[in-house]
mmCIF file of the N, C-alpha and C atoms, coordinates in Angstrom:
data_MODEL
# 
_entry.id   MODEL 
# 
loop_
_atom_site.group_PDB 
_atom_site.id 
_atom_site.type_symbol 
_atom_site.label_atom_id 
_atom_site.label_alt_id 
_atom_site.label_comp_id 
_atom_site.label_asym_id 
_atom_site.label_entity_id 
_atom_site.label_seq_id 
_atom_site.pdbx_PDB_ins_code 
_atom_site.Cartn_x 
_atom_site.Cartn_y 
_atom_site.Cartn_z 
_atom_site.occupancy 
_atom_site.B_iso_or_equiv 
_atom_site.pdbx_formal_charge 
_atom_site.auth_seq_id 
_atom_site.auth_comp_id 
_atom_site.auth_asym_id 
_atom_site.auth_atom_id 
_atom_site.pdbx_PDB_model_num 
ATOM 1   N N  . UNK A 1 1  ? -1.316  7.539   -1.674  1.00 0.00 ? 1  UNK A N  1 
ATOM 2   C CA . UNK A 1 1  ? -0.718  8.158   -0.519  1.00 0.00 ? 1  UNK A CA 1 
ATOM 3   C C  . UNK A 1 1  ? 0.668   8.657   -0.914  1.00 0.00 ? 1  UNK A C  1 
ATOM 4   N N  . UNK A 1 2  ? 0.785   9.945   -0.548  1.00 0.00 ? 2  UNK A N  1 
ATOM 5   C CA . UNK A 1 2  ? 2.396   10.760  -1.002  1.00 0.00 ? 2  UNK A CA 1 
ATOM 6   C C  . UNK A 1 2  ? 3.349   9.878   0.057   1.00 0.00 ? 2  UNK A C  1 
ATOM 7   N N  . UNK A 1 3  ? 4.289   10.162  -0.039  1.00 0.00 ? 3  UNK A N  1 
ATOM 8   C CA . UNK A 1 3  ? 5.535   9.447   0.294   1.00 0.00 ? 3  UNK A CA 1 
ATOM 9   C C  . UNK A 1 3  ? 5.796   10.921  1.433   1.00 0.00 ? 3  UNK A C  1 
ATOM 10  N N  . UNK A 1 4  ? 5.592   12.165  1.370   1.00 0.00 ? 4  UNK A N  1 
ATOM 11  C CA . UNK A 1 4  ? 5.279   13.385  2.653   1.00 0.00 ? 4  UNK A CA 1 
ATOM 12  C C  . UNK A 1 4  ? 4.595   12.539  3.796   1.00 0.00 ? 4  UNK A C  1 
ATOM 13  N N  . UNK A 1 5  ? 3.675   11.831  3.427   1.00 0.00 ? 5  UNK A N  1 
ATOM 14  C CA . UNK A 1 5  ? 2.232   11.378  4.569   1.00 0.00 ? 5  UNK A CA 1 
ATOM 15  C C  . UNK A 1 5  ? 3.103   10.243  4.867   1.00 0.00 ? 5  UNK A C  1 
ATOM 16  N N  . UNK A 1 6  ? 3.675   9.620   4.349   1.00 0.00 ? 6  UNK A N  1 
ATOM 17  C CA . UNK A 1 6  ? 3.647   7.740   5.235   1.00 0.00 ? 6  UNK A CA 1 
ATOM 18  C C  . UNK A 1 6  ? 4.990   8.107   6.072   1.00 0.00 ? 6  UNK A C  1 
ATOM 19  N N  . UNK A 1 7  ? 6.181   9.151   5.648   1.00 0.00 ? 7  UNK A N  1 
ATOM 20  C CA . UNK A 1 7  ? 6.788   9.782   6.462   1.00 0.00 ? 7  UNK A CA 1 
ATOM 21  C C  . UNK A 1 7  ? 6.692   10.135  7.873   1.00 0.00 ? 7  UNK A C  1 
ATOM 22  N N  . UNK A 1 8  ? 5.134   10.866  8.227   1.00 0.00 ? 8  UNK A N  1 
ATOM 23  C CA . UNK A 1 8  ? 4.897   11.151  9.008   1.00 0.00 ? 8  UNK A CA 1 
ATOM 24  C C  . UNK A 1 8  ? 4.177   10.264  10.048  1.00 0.00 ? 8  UNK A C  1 
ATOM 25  N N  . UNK A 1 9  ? 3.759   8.935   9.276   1.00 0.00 ? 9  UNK A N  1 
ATOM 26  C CA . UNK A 1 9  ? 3.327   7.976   9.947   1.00 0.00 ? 9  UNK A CA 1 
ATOM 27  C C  . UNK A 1 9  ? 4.019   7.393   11.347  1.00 0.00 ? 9  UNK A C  1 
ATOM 28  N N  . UNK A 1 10 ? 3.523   7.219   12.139  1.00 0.00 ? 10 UNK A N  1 
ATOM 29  C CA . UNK A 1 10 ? 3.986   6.139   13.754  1.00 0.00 ? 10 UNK A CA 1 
ATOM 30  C C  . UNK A 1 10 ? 4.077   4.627   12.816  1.00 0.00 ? 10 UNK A C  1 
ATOM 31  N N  . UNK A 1 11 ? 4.809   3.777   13.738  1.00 0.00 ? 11 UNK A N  1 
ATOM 32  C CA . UNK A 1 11 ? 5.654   2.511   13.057  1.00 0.00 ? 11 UNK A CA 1 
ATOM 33  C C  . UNK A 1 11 ? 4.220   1.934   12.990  1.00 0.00 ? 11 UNK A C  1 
ATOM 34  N N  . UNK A 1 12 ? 3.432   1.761   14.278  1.00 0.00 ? 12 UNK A N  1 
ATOM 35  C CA . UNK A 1 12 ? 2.046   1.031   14.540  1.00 0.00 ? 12 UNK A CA 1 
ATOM 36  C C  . UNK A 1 12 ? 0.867   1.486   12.828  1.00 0.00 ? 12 UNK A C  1 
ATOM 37  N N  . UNK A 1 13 ? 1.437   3.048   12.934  1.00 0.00 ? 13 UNK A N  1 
ATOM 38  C CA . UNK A 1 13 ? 0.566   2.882   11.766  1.00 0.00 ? 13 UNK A CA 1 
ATOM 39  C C  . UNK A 1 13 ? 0.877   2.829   10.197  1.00 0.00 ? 13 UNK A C  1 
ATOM 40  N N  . UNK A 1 14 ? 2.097   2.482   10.053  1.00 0.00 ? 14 UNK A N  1 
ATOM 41  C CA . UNK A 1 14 ? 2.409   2.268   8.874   1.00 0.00 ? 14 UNK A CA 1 
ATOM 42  C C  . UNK A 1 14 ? 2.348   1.060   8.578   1.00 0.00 ? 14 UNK A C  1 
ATOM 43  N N  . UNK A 1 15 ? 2.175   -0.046  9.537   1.00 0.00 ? 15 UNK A N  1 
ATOM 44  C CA . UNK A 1 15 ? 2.233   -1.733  9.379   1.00 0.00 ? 15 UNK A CA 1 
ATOM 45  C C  . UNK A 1 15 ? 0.396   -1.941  9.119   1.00 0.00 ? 15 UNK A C  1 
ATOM 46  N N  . UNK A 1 16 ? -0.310  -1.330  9.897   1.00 0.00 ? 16 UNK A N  1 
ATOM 47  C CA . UNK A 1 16 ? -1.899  -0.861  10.325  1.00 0.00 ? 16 UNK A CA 1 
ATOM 48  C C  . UNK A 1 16 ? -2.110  -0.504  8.380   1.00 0.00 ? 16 UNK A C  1 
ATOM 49  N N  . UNK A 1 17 ? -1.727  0.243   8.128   1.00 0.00 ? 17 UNK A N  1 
ATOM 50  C CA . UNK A 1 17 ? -1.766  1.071   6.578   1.00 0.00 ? 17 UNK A CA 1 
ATOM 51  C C  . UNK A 1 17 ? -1.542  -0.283  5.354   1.00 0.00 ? 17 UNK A C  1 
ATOM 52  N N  . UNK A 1 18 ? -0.104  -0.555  5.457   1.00 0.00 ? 18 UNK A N  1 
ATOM 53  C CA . UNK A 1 18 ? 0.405   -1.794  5.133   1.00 0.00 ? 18 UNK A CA 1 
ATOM 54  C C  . UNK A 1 18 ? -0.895  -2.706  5.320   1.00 0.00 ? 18 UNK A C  1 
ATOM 55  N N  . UNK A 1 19 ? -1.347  -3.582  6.066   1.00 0.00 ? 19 UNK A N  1 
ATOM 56  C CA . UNK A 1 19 ? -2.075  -4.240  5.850   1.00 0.00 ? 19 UNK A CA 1 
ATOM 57  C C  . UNK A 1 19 ? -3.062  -4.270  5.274   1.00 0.00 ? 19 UNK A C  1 
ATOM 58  N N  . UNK A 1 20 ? -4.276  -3.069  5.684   1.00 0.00 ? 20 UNK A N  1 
ATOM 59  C CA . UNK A 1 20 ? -5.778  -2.890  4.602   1.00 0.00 ? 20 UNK A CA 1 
ATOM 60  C C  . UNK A 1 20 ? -4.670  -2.118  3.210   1.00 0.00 ? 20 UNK A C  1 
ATOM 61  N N  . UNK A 1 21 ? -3.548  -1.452  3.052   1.00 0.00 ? 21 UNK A N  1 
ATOM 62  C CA . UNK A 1 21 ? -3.369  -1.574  1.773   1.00 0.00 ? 21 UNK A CA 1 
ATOM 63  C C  . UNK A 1 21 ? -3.399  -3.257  0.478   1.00 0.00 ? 21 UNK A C  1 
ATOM 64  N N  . UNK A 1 22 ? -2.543  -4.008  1.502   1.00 0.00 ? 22 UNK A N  1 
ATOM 65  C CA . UNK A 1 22 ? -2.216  -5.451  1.151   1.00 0.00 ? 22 UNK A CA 1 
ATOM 66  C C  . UNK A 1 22 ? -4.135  -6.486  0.942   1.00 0.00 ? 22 UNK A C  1 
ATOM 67  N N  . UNK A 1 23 ? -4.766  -5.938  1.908   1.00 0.00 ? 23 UNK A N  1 
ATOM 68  C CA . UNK A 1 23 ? -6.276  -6.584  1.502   1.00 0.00 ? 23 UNK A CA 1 
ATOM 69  C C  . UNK A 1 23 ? -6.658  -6.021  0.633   1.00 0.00 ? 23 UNK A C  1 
ATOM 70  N N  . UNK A 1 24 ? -6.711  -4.538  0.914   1.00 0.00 ? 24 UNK A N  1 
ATOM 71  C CA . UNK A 1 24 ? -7.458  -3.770  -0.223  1.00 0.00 ? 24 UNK A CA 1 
ATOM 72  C C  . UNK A 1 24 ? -7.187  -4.085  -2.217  1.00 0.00 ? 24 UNK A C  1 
ATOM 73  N N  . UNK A 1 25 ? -5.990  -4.774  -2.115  1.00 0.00 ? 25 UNK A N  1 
ATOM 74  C CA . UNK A 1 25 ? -5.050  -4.984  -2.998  1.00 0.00 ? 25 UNK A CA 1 
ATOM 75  C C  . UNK A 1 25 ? -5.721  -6.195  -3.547  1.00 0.00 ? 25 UNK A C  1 
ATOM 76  N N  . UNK A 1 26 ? -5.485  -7.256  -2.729  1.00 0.00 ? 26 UNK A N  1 
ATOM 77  C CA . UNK A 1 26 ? -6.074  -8.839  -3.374  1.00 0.00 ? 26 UNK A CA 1 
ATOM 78  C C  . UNK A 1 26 ? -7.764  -8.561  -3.595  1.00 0.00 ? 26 UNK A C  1 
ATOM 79  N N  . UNK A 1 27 ? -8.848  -7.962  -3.024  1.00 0.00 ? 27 UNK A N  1 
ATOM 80  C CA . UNK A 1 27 ? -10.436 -7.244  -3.369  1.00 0.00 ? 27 UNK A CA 1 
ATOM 81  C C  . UNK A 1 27 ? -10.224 -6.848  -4.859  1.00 0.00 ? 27 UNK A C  1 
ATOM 82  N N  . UNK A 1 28 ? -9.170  -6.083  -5.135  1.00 0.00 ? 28 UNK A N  1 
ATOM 83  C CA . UNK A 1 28 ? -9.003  -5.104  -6.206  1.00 0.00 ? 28 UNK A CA 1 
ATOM 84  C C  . UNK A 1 28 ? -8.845  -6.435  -7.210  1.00 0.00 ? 28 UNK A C  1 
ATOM 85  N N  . UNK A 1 29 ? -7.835  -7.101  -6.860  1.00 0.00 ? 29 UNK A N  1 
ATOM 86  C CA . UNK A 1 29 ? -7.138  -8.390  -8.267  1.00 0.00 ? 29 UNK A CA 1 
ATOM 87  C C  . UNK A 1 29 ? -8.342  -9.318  -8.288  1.00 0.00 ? 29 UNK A C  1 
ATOM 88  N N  . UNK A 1 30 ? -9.125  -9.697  -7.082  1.00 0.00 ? 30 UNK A N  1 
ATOM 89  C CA . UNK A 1 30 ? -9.968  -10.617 -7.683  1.00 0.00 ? 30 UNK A CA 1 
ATOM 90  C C  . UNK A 1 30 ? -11.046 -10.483 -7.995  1.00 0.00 ? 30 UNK A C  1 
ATOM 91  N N  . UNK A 1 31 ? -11.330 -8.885  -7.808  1.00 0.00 ? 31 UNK A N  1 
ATOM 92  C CA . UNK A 1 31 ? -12.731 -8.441  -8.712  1.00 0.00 ? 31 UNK A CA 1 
ATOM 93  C C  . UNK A 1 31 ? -12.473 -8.461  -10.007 1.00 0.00 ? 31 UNK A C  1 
ATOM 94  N N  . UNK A 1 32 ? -11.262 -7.894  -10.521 1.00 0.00 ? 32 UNK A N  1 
ATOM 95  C CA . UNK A 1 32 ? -10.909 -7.298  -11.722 1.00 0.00 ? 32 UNK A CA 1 
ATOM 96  C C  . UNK A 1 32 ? -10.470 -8.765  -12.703 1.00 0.00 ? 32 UNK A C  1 
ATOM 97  N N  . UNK A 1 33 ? -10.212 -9.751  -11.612 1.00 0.00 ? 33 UNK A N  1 
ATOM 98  C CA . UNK A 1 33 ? -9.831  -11.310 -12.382 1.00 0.00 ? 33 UNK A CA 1 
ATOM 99  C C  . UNK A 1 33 ? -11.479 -11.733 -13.045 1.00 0.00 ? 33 UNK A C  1 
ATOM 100 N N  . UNK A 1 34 ? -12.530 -11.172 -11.839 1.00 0.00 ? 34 UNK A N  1 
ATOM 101 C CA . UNK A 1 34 ? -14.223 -11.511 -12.055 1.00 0.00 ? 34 UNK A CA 1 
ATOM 102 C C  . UNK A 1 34 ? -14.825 -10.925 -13.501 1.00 0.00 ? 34 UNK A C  1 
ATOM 103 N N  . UNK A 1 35 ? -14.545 -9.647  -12.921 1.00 0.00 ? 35 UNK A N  1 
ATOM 104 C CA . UNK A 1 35 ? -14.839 -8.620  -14.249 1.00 0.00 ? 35 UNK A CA 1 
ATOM 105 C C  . UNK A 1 35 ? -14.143 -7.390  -14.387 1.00 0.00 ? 35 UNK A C  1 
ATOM 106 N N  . UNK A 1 36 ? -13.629 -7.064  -15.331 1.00 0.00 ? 36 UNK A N  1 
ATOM 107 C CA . UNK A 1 36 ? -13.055 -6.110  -15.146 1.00 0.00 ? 36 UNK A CA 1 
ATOM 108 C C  . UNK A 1 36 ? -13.556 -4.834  -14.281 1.00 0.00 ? 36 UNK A C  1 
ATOM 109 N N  . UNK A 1 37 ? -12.446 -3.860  -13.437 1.00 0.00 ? 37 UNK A N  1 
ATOM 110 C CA . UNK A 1 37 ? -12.609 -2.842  -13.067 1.00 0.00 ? 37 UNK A CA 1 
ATOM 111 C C  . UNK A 1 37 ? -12.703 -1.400  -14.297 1.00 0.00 ? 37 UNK A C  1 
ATOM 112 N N  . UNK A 1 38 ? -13.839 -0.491  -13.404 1.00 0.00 ? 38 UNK A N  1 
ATOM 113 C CA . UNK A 1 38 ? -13.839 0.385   -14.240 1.00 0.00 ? 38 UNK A CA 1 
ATOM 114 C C  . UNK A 1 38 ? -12.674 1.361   -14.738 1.00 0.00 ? 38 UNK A C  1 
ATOM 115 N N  . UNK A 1 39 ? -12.117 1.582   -13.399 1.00 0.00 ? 39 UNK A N  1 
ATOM 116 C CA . UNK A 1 39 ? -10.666 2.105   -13.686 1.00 0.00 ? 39 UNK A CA 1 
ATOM 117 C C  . UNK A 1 39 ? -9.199  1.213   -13.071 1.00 0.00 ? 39 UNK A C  1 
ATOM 118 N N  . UNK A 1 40 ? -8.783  0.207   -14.214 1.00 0.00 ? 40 UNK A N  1 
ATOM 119 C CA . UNK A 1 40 ? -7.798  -0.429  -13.518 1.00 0.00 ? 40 UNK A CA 1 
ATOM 120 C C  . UNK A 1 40 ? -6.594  0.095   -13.019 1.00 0.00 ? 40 UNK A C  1 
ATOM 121 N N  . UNK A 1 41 ? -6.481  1.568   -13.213 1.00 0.00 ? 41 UNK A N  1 
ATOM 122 C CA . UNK A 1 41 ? -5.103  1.633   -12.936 1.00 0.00 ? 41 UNK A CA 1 
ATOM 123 C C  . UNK A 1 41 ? -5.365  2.183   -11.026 1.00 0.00 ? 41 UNK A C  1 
ATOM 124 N N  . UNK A 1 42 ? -6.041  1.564   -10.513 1.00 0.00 ? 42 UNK A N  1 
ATOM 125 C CA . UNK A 1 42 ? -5.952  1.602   -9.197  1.00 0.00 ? 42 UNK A CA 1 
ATOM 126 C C  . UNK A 1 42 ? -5.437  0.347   -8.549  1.00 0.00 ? 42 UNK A C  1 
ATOM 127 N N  . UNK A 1 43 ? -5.322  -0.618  -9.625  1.00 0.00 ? 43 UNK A N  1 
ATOM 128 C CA . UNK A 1 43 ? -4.334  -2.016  -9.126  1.00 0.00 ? 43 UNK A CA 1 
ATOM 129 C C  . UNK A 1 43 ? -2.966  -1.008  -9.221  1.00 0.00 ? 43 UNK A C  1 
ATOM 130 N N  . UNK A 1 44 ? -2.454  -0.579  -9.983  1.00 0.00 ? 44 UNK A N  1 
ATOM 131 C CA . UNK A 1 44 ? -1.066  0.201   -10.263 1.00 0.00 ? 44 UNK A CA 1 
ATOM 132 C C  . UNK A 1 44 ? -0.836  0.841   -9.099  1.00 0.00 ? 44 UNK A C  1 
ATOM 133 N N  . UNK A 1 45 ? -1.635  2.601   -8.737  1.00 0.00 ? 45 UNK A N  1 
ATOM 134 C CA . UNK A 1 45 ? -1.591  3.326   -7.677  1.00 0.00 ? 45 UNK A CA 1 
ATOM 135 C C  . UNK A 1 45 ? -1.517  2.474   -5.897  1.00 0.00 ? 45 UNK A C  1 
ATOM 136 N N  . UNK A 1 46 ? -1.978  1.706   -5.949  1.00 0.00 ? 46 UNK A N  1 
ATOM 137 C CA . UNK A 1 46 ? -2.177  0.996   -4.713  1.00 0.00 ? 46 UNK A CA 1 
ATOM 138 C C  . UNK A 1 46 ? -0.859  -0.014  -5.086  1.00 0.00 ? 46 UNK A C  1 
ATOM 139 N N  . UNK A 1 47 ? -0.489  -0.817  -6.037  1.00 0.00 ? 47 UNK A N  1 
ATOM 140 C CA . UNK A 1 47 ? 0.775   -1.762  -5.367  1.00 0.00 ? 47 UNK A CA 1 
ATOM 141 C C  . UNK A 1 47 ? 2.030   -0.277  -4.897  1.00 0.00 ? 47 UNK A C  1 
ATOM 142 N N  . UNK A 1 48 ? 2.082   1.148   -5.756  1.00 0.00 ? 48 UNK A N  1 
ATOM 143 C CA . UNK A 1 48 ? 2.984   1.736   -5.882  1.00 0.00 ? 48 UNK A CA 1 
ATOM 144 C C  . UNK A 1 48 ? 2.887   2.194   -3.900  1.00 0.00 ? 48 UNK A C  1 
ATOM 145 N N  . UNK A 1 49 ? 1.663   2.083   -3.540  1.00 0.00 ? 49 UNK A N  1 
ATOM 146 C CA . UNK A 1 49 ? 1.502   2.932   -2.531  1.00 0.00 ? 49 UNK A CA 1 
ATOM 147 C C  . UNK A 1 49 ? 1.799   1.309   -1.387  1.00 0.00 ? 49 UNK A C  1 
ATOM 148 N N  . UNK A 1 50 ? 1.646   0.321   -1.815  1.00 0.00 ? 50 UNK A N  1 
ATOM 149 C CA . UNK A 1 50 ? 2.289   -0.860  -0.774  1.00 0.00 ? 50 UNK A CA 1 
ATOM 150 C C  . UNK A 1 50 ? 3.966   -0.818  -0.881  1.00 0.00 ? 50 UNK A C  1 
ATOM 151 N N  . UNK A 1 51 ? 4.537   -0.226  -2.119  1.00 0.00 ? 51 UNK A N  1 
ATOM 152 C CA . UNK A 1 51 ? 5.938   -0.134  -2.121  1.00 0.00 ? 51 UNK A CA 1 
ATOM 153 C C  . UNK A 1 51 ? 6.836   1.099   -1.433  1.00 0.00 ? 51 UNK A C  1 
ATOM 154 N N  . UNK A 1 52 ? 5.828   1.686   -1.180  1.00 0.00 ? 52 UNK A N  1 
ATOM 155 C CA . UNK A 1 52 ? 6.224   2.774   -0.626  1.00 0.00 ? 52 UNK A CA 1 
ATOM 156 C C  . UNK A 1 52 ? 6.397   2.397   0.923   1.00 0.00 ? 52 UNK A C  1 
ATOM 157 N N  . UNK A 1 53 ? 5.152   2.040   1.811   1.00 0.00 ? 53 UNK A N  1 
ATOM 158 C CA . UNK A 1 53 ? 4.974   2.034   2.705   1.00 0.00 ? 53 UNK A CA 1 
ATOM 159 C C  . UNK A 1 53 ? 6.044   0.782   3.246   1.00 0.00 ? 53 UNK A C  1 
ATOM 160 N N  . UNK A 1 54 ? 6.245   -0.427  2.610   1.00 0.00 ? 54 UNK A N  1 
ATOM 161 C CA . UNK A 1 54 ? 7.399   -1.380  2.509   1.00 0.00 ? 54 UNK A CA 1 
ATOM 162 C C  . UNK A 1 54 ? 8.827   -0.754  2.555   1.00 0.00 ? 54 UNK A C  1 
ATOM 163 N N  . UNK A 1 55 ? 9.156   0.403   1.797   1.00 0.00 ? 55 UNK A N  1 
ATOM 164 C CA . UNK A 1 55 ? 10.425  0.993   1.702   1.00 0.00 ? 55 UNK A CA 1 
ATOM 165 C C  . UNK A 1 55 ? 10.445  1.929   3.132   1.00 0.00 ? 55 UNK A C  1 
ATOM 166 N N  . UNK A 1 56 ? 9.458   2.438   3.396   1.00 0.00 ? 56 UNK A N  1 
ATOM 167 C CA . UNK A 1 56 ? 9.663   3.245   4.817   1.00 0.00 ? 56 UNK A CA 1 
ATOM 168 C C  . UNK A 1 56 ? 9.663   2.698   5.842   1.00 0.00 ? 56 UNK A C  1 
ATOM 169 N N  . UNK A 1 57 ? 8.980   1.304   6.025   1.00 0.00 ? 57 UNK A N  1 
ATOM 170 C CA . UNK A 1 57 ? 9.409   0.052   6.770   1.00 0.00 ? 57 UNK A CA 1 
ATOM 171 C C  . UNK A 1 57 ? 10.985  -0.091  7.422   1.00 0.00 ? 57 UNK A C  1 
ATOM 172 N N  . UNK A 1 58 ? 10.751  -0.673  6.074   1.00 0.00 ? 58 UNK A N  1 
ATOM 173 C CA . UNK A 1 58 ? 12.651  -1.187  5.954   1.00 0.00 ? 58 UNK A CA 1 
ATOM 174 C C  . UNK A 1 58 ? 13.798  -0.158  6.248   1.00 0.00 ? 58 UNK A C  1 
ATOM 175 N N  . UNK A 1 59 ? 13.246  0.826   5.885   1.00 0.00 ? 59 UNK A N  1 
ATOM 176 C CA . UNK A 1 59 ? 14.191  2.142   6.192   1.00 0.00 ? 59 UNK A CA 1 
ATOM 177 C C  . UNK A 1 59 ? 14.380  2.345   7.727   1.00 0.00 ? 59 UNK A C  1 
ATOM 178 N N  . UNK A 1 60 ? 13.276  2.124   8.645   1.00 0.00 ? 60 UNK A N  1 
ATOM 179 C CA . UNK A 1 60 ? 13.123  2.772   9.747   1.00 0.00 ? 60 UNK A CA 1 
ATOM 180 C C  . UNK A 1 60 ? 13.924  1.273   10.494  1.00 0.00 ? 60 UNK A C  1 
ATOM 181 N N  . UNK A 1 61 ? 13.281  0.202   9.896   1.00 0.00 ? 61 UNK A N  1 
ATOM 182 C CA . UNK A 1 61 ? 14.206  -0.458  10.548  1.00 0.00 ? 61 UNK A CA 1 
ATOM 183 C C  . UNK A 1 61 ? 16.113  -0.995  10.680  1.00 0.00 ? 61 UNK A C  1 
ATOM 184 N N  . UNK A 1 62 ? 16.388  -0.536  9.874   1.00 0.00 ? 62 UNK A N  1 
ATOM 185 C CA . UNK A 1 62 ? 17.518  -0.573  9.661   1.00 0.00 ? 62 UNK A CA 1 
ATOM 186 C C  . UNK A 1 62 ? 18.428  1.033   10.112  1.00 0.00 ? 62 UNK A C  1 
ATOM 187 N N  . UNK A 1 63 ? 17.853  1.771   10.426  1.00 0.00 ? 63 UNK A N  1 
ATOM 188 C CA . UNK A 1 63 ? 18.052  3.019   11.575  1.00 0.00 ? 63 UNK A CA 1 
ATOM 189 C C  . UNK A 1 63 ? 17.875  2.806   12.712  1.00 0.00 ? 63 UNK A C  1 
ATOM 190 N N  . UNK A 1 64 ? 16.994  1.514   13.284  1.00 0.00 ? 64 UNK A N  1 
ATOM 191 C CA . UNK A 1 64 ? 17.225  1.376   14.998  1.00 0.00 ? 64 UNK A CA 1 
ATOM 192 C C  . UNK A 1 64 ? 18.069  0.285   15.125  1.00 0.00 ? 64 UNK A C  1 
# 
């Protein structure tokens, strides 16, 4: 997810996003702990895309 899109996100849905990112995340580590994934660098793309959505968090809250 571009850092354009989570911008445009409502607060409801960036926490909503945030979360199945954060599940989708631990599925990803404990398949790949099972057997490896075919393409691991989607553990990478997905924590980058929970850091994102965490930084626009924090941003918005510290503006109200």
């Amino acid at each position: 997810m571009k850092q354009e899109e989570i911008v445009q996100l409502s607060l409801g849905d960036l926490n909503d996003r945030l979360d199945e990112s954060k599940e989708k995340m631990m599925k990803l580590l404990l398949n790949h702990k099972v057997a490896p994934l075919e393409n691991p660098l989607q553990i990478r793309d997905l924590r980058k895309t929970i850091a994102r959505l965490n930084t626009e968090l924090s941003k918005r809250n510290t503006q109200a």
